[in-house]
N, C-alpha and C positions, 0 to 999 in steps of 0.2 A: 504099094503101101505096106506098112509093119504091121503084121500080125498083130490084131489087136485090134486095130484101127487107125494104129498115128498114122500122119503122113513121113513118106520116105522109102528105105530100100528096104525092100522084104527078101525072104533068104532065097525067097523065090527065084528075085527080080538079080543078084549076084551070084548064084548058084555058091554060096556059103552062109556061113556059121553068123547071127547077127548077135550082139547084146550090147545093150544103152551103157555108154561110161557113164559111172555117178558125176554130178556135175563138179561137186568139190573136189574131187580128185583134179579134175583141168584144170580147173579155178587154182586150188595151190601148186600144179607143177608148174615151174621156171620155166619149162619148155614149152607151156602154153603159149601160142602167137597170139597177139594181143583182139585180132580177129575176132578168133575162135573166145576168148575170152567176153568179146561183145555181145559174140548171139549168145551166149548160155546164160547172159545177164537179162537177154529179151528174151529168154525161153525158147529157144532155136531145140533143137534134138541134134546129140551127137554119138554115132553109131560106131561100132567098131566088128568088119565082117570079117571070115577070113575065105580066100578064094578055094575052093573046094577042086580036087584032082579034074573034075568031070568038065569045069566053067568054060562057058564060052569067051570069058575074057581070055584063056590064057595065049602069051604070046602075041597080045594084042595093047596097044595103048589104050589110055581114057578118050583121045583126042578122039582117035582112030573109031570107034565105038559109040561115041558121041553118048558119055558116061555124062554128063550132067544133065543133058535132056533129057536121054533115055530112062534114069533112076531117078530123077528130080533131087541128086544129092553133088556136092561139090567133095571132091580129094583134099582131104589136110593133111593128112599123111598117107605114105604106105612103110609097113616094117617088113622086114623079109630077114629071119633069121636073126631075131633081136638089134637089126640093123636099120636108121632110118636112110630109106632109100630117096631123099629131099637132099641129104649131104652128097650121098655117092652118085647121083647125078646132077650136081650145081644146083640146086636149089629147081628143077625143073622137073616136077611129077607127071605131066604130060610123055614127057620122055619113056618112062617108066614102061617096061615090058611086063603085065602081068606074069606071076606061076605063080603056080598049084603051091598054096599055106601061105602066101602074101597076108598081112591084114591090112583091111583098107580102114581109115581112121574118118569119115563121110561128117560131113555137116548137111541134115535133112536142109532141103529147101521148101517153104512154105508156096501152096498150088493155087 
């Protein structure tokens, strides 16, 4: 859970950095998937962590990790050096090797 109370991934639970994107910001960027556009219409929470040097993810998949049970959050993006890393592995985030400054871009899942 978020610090706070919401449901979702706490900084605990990814061993990094969390903070809520403002929804209007997703809402008007073109890059938003039409998805993620959905839940923020039904009040979904969307986080954005970033992987911390120490994380147990690194060098590890989401699959591998079992990151949507484990966090109760699903992957819309990862960036890794102002780069989205959804293009540079074909559109397949599972792929994706965690490191240390990744940000993961989380849509909370409700429990």
């Amino acid at each position: 859970n978020i610090p706070g109370g919401s449901k979702g991934v706490g900084t605990e639970g990814v061993n990094g950095d969390t903070s809520a994107v403002p929804t209007r910001e997703l809402l008007a960027s073109k890059d938003t998937p039409a998805g993620v556009r959905s839940a923020l219409r039904k009040g979904h929470q969307i986080l954005k962590c970033r992987v911390r040097a120490t994380s147990a993810l690194i060098g590890q998949t989401a699959a591998a990790v079992g990151f949507r049970e484990k966090y109760m959050a699903a992957i819309i993006a990862v960036q890794r050096g102002g780069e989205d890393q959804r293009v540079a592995h074909q559109g397949r985030l599972a792929a994706v090797l965690f490191k240390a400054g990744d940000i993961l871009v989380l849509h909370c899942l409700d429990t």
